[in-house]
C-alpha positions as CSV (number, residue, x, y, z in Angstrom):
1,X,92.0,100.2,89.0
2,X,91.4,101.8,92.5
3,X,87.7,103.6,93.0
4,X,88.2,107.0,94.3
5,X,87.5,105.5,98.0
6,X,89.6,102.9,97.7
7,X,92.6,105.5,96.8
8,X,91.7,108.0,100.2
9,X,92.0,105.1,101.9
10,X,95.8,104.2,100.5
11,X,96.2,107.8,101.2
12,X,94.5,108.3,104.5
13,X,96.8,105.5,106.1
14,X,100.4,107.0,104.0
15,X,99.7,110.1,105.3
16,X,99.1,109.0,109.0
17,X,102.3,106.8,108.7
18,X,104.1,110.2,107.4
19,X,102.6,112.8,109.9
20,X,101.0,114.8,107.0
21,X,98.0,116.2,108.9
22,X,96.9,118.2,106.0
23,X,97.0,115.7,103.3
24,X,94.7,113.4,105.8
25,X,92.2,116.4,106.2
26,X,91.7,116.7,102.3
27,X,91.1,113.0,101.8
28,X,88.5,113.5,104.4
29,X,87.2,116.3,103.3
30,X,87.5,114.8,99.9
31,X,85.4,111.7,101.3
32,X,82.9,114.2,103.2
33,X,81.9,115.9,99.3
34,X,82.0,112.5,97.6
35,X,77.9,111.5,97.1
36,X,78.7,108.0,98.3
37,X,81.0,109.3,100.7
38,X,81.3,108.2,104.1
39,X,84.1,109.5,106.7
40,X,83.7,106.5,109.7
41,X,84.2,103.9,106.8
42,X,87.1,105.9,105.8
43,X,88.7,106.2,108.7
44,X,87.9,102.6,110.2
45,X,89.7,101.2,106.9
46,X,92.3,98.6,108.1
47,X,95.2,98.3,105.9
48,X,98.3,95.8,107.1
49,X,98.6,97.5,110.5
50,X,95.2,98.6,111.5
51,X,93.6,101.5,110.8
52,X,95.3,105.0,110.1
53,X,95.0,105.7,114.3
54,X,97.3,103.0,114.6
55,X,100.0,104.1,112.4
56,X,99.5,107.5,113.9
57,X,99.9,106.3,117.0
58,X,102.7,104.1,116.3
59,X,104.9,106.6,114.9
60,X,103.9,109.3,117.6
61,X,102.7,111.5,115.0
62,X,100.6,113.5,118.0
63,X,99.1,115.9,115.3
64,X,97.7,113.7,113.5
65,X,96.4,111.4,116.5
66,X,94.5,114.6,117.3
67,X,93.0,115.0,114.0
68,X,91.9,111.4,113.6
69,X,90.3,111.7,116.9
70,X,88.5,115.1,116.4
71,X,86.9,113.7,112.9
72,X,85.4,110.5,114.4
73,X,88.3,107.6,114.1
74,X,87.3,104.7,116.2
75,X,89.5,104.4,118.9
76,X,88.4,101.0,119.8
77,X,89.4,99.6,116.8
78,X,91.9,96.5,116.8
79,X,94.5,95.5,114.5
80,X,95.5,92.6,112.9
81,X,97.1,91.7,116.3
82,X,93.9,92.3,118.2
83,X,95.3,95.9,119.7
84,X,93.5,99.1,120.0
85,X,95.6,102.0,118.4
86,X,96.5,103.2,122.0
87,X,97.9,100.0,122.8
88,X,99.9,100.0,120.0
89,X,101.0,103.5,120.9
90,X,101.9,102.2,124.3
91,X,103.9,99.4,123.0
92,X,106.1,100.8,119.6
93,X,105.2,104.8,119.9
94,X,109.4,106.1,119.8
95,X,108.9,106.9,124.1
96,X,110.0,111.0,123.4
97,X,106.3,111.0,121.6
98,X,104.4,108.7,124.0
99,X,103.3,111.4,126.6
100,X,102.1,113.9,123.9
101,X,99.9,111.1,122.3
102,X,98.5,110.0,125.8
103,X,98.0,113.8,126.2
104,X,95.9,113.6,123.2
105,X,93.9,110.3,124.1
106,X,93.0,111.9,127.2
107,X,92.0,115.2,125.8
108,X,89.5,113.7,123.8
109,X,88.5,111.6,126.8
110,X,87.9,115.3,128.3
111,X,86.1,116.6,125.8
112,X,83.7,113.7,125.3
113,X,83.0,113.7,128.9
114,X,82.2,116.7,128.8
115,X,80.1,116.8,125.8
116,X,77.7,113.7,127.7
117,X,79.0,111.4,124.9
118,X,79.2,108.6,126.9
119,X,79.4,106.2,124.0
120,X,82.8,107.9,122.3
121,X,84.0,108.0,126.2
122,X,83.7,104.3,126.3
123,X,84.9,103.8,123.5
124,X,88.2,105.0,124.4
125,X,88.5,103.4,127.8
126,X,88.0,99.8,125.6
127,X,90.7,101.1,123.3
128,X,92.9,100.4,126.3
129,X,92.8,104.5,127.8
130,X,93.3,104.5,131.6
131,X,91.1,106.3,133.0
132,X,93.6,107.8,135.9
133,X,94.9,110.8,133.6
134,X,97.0,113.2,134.4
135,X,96.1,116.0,132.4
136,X,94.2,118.1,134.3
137,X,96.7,117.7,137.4
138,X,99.6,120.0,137.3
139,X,101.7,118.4,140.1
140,X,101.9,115.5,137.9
141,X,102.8,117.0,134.5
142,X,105.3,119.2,136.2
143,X,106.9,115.9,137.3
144,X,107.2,114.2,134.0
């Protein structure tokens, strides 16, 4: 039988493969009120294909790659094929859904930046993030 981490962590990763944004904000917040609870193990759990940022990513579930993101997921994180979960969004993401989740990645860039956490920033940039965004540049997001 499954402990109760073990079973957020099933769920965690279904829910990121299914888009369900809400169902992977109550296991965290789930984990977050558990004693022994702790939310970067959670969300640096690797199941078959990484961690829950990878399927996220990989299904272009932009919602959820925002969430995952906001609560701490390690971007930096490989899989079992030695890719960070923007790789893997780079290279199987449906393409309709690849913009938005780069438009997350580099939102979270902005905001850690801005916030002086250099660490988190850098942490992105190793998860394969180019640094040359084009969010904040209108002339190129009006072009694409």
């Amino acid at each position: 039988m499954a402990s109760p981490a073990e079973e957020r962590c099933q769920v965690l990763h279904y829910a990121a493969g299914a888009g369900r944004a809400d169902i992977i904000s109550l296991a965290i917040e789930q984990e977050i009120a558990d004693e022994a609870g702790d939310v970067l193990r959670l969300l640096s759990s690797q199941a078959e294909k990484g961690t829950a940022l990878h399927e996220a990513c990989r299904c272009g579930h932009v919602d959820v790659v925002r969430l995952l993101l906001l609560r701490g997921a390690p971007p930096e994180l490989p899989d079992a094929a030695g890719r960070a979960a923007f790789e893997v969004a780079k290279a199987e993401c449906p393409p309709a859904r690849l913009g938005p989740v780069r438009a997350a990645f580099e939102a979270e860039l902005f905001k850690r930046c801005a916030s002086g956490d250099t660490v988190g920033a850098e942490a992105l940039a190793r998860g394969g993030l180019e640094l040359n965004c084009t969010q904040a540049r209108p002339d190129i997001r009006r072009n694409h």
